[in-house]
RODO-2510 file (C-alpha; in nm, 4 decimals, decimal comma):
residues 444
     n   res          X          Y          Z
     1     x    -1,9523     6,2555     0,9526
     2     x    -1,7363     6,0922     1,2580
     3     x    -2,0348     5,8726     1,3548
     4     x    -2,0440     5,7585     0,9501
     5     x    -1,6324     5,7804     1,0064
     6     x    -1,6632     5,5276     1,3485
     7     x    -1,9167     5,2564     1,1499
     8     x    -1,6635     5,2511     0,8875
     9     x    -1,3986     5,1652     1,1012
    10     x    -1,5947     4,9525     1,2952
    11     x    -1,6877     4,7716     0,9310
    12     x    -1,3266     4,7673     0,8821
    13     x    -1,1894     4,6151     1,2332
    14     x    -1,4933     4,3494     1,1837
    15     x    -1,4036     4,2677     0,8369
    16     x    -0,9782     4,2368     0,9393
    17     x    -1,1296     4,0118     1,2112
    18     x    -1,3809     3,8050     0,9963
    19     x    -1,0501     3,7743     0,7735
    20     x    -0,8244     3,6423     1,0982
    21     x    -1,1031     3,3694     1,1909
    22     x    -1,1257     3,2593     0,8257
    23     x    -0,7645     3,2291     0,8191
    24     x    -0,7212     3,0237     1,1028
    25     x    -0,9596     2,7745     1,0089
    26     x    -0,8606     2,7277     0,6717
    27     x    -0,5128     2,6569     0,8831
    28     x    -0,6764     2,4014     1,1092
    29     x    -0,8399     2,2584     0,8251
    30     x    -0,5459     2,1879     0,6357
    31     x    -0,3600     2,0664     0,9073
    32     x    -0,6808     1,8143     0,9755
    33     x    -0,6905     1,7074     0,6624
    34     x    -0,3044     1,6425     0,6298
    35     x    -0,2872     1,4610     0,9947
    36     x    -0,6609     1,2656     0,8578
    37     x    -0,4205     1,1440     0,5278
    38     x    -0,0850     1,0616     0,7900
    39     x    -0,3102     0,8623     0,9594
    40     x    -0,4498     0,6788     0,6753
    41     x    -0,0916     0,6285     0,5885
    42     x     0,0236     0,5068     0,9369
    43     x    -0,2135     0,2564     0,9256
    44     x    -0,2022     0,0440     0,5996
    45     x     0,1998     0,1142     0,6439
    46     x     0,2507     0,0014     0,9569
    47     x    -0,0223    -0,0795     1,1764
    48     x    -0,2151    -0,2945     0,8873
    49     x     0,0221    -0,6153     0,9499
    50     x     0,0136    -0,6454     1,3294
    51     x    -0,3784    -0,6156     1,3655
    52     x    -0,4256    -0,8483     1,1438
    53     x    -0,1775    -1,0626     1,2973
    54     x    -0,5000    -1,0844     1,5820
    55     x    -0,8298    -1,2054     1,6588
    56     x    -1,1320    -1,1470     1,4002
    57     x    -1,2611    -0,8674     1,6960
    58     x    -0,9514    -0,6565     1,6361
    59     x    -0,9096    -0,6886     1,2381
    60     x    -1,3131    -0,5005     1,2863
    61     x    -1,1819    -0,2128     1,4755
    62     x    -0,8848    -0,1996     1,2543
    63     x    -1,1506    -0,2133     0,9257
    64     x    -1,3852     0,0521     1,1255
    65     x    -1,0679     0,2747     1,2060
    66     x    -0,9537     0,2246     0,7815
    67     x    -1,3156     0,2974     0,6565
    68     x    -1,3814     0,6142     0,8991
    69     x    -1,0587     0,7725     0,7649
    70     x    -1,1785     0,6954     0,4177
    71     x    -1,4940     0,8564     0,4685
    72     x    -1,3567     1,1940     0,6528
    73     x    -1,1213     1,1906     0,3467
    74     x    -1,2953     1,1390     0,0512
    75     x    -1,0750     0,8565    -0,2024
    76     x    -1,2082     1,0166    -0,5474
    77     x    -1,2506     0,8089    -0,8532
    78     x    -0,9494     0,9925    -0,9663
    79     x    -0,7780     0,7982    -0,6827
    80     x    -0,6802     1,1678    -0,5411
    81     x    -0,7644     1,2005    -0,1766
    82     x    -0,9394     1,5773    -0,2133
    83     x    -1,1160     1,8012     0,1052
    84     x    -1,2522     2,0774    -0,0051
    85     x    -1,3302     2,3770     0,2813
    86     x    -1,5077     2,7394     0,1862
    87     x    -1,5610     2,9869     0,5127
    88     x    -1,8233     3,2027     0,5274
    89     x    -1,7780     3,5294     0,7337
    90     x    -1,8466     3,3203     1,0576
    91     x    -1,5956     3,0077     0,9185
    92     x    -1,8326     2,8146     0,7930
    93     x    -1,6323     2,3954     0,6742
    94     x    -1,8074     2,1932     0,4877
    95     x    -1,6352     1,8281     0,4384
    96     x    -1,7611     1,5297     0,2095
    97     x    -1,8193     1,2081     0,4353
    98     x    -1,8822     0,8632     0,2573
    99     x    -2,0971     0,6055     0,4392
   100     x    -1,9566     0,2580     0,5707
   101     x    -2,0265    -0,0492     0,6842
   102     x    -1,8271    -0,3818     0,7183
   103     x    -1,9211    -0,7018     0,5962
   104     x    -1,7901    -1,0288     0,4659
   105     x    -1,8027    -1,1260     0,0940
   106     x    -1,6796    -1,4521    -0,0779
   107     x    -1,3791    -1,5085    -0,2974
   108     x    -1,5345    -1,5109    -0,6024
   109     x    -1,5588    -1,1144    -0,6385
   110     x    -1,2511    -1,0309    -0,5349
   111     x    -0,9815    -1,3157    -0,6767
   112     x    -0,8902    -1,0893    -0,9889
   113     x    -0,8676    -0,7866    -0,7758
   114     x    -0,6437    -0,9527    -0,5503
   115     x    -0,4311    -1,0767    -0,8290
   116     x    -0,4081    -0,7360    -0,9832
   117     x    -0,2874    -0,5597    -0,6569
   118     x    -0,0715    -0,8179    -0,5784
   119     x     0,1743    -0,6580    -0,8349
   120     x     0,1170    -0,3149    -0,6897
   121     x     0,3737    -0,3049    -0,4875
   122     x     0,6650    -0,2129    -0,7378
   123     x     0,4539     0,1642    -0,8143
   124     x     0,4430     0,2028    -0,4547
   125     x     0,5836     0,5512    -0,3730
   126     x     0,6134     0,7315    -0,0463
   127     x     0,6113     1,1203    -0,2454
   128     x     0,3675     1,3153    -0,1854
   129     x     0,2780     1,6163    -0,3750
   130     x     0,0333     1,8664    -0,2637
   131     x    -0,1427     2,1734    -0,4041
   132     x    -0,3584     2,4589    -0,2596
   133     x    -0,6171     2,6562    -0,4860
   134     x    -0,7337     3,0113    -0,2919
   135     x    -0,9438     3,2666    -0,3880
   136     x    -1,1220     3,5492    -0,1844
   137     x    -1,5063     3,6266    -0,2947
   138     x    -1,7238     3,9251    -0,2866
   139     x    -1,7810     3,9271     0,1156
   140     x    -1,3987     3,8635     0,2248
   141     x    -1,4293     3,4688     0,2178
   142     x    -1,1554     3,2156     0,1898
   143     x    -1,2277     2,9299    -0,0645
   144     x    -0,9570     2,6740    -0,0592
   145     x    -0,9315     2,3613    -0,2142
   146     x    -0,6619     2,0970    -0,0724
   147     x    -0,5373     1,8158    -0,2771
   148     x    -0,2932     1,5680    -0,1219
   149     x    -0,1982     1,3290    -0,4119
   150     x     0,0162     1,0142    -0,3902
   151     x     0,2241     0,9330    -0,7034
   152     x     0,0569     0,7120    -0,9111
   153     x    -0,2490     0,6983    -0,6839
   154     x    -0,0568     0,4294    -0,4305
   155     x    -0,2340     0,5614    -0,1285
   156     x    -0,5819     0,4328    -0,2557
   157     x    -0,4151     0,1161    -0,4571
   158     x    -0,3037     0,0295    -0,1203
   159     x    -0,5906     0,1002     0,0892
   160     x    -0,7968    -0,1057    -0,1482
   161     x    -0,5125    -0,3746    -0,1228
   162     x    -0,5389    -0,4325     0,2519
   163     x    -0,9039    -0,4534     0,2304
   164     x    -0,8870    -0,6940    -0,0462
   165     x    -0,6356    -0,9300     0,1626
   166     x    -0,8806    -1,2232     0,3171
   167     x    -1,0280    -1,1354     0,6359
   168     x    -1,0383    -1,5223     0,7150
   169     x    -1,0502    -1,8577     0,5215
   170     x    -1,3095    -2,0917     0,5627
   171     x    -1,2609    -2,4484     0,5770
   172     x    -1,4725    -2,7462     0,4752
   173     x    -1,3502    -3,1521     0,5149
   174     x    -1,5435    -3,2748     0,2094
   175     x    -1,3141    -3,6216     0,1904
   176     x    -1,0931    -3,8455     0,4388
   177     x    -0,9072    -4,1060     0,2406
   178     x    -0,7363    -4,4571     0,4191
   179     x    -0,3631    -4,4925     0,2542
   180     x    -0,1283    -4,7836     0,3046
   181     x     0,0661    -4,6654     0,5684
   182     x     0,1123    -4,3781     0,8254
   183     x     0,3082    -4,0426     0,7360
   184     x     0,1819    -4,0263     0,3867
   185     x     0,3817    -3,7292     0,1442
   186     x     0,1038    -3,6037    -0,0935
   187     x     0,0585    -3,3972    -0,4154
   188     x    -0,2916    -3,2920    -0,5475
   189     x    -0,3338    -3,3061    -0,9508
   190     x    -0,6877    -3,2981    -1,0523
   191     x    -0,9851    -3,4850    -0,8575
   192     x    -0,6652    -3,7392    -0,7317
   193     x    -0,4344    -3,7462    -0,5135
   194     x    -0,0256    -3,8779    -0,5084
   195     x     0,0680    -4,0400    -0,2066
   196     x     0,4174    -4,1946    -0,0860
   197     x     0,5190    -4,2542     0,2180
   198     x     0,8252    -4,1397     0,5023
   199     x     0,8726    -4,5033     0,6384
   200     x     0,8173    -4,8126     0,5772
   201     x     0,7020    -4,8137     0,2310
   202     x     0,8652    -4,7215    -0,1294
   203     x     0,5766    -4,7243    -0,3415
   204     x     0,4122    -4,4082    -0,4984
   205     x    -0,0021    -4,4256    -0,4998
   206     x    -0,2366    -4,2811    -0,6984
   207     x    -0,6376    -4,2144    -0,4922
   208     x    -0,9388    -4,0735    -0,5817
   209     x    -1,1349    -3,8840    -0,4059
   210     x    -1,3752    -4,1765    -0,2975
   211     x    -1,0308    -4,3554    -0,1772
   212     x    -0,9840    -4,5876    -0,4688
   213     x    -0,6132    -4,6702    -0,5335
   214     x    -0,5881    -4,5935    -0,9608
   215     x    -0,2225    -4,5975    -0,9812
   216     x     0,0838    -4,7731    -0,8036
   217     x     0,4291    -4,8002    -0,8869
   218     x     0,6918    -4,9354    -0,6911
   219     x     0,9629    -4,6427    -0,6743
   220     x     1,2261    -4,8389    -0,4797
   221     x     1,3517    -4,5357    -0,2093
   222     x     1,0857    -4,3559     0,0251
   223     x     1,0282    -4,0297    -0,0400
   224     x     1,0805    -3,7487     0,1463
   225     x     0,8684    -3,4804    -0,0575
   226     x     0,7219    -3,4425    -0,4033
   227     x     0,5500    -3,2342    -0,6374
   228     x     0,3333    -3,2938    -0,9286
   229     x     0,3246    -3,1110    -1,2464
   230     x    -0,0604    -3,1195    -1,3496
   231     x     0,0103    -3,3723    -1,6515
   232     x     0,0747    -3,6818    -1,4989
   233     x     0,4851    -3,6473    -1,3775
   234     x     0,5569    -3,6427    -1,0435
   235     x     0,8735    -3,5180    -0,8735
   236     x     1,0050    -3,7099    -0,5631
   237     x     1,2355    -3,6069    -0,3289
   238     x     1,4340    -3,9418    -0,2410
   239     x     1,6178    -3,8023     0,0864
   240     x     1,8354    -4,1311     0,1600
   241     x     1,9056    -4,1851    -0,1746
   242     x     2,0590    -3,8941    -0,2601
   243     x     1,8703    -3,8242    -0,5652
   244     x     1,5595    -3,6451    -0,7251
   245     x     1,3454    -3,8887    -0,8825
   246     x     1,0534    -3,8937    -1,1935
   247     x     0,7836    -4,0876    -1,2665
   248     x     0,5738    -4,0379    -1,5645
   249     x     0,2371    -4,2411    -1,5442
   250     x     0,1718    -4,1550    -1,9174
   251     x     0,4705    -4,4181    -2,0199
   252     x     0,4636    -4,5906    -1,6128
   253     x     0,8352    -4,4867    -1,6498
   254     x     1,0525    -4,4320    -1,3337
   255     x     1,3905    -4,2319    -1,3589
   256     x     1,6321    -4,0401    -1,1631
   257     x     1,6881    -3,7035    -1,3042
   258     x     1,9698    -3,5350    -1,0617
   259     x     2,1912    -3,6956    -0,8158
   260     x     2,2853    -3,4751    -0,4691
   261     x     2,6070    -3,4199    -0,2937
   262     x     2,3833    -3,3564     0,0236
   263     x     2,0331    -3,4704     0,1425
   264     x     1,7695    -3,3296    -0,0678
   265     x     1,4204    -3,2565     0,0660
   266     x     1,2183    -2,9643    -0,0275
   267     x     1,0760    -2,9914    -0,4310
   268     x     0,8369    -2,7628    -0,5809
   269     x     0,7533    -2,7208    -0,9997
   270     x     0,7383    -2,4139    -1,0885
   271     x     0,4686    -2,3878    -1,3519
   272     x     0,5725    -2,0242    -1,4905
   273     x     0,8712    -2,1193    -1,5853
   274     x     0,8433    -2,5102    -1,6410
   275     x     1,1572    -2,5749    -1,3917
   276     x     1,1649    -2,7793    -1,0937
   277     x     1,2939    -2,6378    -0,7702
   278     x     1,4353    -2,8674    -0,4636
   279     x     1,6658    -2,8159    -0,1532
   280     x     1,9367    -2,9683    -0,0332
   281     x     2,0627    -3,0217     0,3686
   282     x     2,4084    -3,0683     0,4352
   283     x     2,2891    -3,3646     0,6983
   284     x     2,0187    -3,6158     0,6050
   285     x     1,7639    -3,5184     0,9113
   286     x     1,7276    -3,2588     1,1609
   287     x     1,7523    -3,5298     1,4093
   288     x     2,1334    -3,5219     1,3531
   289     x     2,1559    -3,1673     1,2747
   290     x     2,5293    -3,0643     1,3048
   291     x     2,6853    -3,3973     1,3328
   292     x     2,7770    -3,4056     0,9099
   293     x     3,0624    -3,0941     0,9886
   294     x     2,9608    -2,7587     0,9695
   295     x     2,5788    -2,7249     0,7944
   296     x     2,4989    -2,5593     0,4933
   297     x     2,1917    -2,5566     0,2461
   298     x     2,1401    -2,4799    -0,1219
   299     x     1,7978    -2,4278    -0,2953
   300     x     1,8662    -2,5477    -0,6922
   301     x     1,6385    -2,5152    -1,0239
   302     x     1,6557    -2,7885    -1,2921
   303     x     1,5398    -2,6587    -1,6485
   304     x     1,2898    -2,8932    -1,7449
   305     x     1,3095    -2,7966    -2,0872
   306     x     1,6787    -2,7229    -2,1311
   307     x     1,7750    -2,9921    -1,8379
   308     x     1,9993    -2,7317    -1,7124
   309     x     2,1011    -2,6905    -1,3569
   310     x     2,1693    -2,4002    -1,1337
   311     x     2,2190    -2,3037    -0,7608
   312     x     1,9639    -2,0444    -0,7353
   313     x     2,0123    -1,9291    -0,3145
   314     x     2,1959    -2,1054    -0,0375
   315     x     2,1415    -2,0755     0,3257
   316     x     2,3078    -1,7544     0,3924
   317     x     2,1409    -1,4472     0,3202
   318     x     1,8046    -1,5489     0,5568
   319     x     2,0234    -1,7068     0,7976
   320     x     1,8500    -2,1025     0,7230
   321     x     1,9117    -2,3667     0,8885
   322     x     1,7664    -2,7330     0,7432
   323     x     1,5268    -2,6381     0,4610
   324     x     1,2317    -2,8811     0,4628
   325     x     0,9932    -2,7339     0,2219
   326     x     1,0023    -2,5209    -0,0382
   327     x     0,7677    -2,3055    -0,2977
   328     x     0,6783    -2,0096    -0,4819
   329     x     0,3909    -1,7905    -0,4327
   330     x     0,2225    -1,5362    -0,6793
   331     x     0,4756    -1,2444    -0,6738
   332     x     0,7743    -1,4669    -0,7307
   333     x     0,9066    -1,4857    -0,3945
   334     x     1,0201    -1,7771    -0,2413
   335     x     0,9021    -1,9282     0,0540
   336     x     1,0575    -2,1581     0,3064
   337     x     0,9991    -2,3917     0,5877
   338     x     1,3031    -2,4493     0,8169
   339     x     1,2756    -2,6735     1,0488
   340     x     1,5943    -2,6276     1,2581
   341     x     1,5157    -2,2643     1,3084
   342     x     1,1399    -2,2733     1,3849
   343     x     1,0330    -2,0069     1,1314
   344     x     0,8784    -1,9979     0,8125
   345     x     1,0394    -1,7400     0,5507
   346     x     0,9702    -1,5388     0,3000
   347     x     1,1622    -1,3423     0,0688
   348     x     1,3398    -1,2684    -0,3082
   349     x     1,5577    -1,5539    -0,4618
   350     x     1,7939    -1,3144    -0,4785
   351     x     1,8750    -1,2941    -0,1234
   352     x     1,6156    -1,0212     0,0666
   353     x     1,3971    -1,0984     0,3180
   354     x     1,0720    -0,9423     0,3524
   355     x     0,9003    -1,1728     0,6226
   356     x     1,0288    -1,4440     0,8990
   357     x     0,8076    -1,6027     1,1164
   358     x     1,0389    -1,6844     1,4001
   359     x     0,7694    -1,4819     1,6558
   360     x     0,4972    -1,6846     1,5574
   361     x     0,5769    -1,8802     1,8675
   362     x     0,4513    -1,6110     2,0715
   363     x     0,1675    -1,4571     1,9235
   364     x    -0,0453    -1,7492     1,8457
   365     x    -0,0087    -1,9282     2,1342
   366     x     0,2853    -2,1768     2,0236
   367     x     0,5775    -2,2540     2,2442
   368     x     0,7721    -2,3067     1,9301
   369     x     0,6452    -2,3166     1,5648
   370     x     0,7956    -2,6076     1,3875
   371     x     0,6907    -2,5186     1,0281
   372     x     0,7058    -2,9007     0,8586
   373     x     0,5666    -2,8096     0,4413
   374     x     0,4882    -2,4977     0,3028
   375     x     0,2897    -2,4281    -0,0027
   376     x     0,1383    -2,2010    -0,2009
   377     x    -0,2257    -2,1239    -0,4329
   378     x    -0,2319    -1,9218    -0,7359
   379     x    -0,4793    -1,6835    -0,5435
   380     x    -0,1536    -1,5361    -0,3583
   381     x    -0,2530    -1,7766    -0,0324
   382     x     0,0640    -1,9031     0,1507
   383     x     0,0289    -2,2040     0,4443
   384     x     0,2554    -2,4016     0,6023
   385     x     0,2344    -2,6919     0,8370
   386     x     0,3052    -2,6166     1,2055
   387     x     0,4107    -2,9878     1,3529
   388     x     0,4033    -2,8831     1,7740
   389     x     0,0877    -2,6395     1,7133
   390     x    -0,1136    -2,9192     1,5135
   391     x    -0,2445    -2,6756     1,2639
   392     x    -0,1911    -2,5142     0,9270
   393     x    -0,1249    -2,1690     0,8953
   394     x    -0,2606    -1,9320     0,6154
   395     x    -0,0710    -1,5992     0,5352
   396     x    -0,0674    -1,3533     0,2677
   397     x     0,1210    -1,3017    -0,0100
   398     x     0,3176    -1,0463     0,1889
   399     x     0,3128    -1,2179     0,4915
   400     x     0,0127    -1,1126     0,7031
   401     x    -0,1251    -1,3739     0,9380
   402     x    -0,4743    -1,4192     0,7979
   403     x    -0,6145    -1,7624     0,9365
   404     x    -0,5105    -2,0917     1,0746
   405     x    -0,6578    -2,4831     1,0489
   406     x    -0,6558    -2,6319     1,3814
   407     x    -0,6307    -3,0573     1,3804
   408     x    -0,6386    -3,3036     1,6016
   409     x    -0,3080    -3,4716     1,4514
   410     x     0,0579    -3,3828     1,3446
   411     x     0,0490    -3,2857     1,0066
   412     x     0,3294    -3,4554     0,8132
   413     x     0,2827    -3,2766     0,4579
   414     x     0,0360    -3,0404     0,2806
   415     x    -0,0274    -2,9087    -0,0743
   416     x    -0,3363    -2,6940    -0,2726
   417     x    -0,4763    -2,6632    -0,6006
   418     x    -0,6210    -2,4202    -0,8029
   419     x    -0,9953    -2,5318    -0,7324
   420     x    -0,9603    -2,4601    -0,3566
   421     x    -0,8362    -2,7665    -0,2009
   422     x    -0,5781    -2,8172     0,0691
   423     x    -0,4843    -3,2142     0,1314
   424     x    -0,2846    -3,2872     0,4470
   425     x    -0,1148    -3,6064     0,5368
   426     x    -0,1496    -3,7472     0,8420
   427     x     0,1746    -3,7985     1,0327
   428     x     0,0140    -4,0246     1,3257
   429     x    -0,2000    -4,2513     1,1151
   430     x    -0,2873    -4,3967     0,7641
   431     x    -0,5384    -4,1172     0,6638
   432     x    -0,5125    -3,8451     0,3934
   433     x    -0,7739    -3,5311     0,4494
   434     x    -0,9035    -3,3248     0,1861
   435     x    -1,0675    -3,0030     0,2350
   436     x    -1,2144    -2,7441     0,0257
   437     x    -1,1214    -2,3251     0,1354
   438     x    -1,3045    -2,0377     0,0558
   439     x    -1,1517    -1,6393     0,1087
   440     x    -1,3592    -1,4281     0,3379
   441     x    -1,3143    -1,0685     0,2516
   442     x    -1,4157    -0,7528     0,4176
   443     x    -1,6118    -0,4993     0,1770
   444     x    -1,7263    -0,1479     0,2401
***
């Protein structure tokens, strides 16, 4: 009787045991799996940005670090990030793993996907919720199930959205095309080209691709900037004239549609909303920045249905300087080149800013980043024109250094199209170049 009497408590002491290991590593498992999700979190939250902001080496580790955490924590079609543990008697955890592999695919896959996490970013929620399922079967082992769910799934919207931004852009010269004169302004519409000029020439061109001139009108003021809206109208910026100029090759009519107290420079048509968009310097030229009494800028929109006019943002809330370009990109947000401050901007028309490139001058090797044009595609792509660095700058629609265009030559203005094409002006000589741009994209 006490040696049946010692087994049982031996039984007994084993068992409490058994049940003290199983506890403890259904603790260390949850607190795995919560620091695994942190992580996951840290990364496309904060991390995400600045390695990308780096060479092509470093966006792999960052892709290798993203994918591992993936696979240690299993992103369900549910979008739920779920771990599920069960102990034995000698704590026995079992995890799912998902394979992965990096590798670049083209555009073409992913340009709705990108579109349709573009808007993601209003459901993005930092709450998390979690929940714990336990249960205790016949031989005294813990089964527990750990879910840690983001609201609305954001975690793996947003994991999925950092993959989807381009790992690079690829870039192809297809066409050069000779122009009149040096420092040619240009707008793309179609399979042509618009091209005025800075100095020493007042006439607006139309090119084809092969270089033949198949338009010309004599617009009597040189133009600063301009913009073309698809049909056949282009919008000129006419900086010493004071004035925002149209001409309509349908009719070969020329007109001026708003007059400026200040210097306008920056135009952009905004194709949403069918308004035209242009900004406006206190001074006529950063060269004599400061010498017209104190500075200011305004940013207006011209209803180019209703013809009415509005002041839409001045200079103050991003701190600007002399605006030189202007556009929209796919969320809305507007996005600005100022000159006098060397930093590209981006941010709401209401006044908040969500990116300024002032450091660009020391993390890709500029001494100062002069960004000349900015522009826009309807993929979410932003560039701008760097004028010391000699090379055009690709970002996300957030912001996120992607890629950049080295030249040989100052770039005096840029623009894109839908089909892929980026034209740039050449500021040094009589030469328009036309490439085409593909999206690289890292896929797991």
């Amino acid at each position: 009787m006490a040696n049946n009497s010692s087994i049982a408590l031996r039984k007994i002491k084993l068992l409490k045991k058994s049940q003290r290991i199983n506890n403890s590593a259904v603790d260390d498992f949850q607190k795995e799996t919560r620091r695994k999700a942190k992580d996951i979190k840290l990364i496309v939250d904060e991390e995400a940005g600045a390695l990308l902001q780096t060479s092509e080496e470093e966006r792999d580790k960052y892709l290798r670090k993203l994918q591992t955490l993936i696979g240690e924590i299993e992103i369900s079609d549910e979008n739920k990030i779920e771990q599920t543990v069960e102990t034995k008697t000698c704590s026995c955890i079992t995890q799912n793993t998902s394979g992965s592999g990096t590798a670049l695919t083209s555009d073409e896959t992913r340009n709705d996907e990108s579109r349709r996490l573009a808007t993601t970013d209003k459901e993005y929620s930092e709450t998390d919720s979690e929940s714990e399922e336990e249960n205790v079967d016949d031989n005294g082992a813990i089964h527990l199930s750990v879910k840690s769910v983001q609201s609305k799934n954001a975690l793996s919207l947003r994991i999925r959205e950092i993959v989807s931004t381009p790992a690079a852009v690829c870039f192809n010269k297809i066409y050069t095309i000779e122009v009149a004169e040096k420092c040619p302004v240009v707008a793309l519409e179609g399979r042509h080209v618009w091209v005025s000029y800075h100095v020493d020439n007042s006439s607006l061109e139309e090119y084809d691709f092969g270089g033949k001139v198949t338009y010309k009108m004599e617009v009597e003021d040189e133009v600063r900037r301009m913009c073309s809206d698809g049909r056949g109208r282009v919008y000129m910026s006419c900086r010493d004239a004071q004035c925002i100029k149209v001409v309509d090759a349908s009719t070969n009519s020329l007109s001026t549609i708003y007059s400026t107290e200040g210097y306008p420079n920056g135009i952009f048509y905004d194709f949403v909303q069918n308004r035209l968009l242009f900004s406006e310097n206190r001074g006529p030229s950063y060269f004599v920045y400061g010498e017209y009494g104190e500075e200011w800028a305004k940013i207006h929109a011209i209803s180019l249905s209703s013809n009415e006019h509005d002041v839409i943002m001045t200079h103050k809330p991003f701190d600007l300087g002399y605006i030189s370009s202007i556009a929209l990109n796919i969320n809305g947000d507007i996005c600005i080149a100022d000159y006098i401050n060397d930093k590209a901007c981006i941010g709401t028309i209401d006044g908040q800013l969500k990116v300024s490139y002032e450091e660009f001058r020391t993390k890709h090797g500029c001494c100062t980043v002069h960004p000349y044009e900015i522009c826009c595609d309807r993929s979410g792509l932003v560039f701008f024109a760097c004028t010391s660095g000699k090379a055009i700058y690709v970002l996300s629609d957030r912001g996120v250094f992607i890629d950049k265009l080295e030249l040989t030559y100052i770039p005096n203005s840029i623009c894109v199209n839908d089909k892929g094409l980026l034209c740039i002006g050449n500021m040094m000589s009589p030469e328009v170049e036309i490439y085409s741009y593909e999206r690289k994209y890292f896929s797991t």
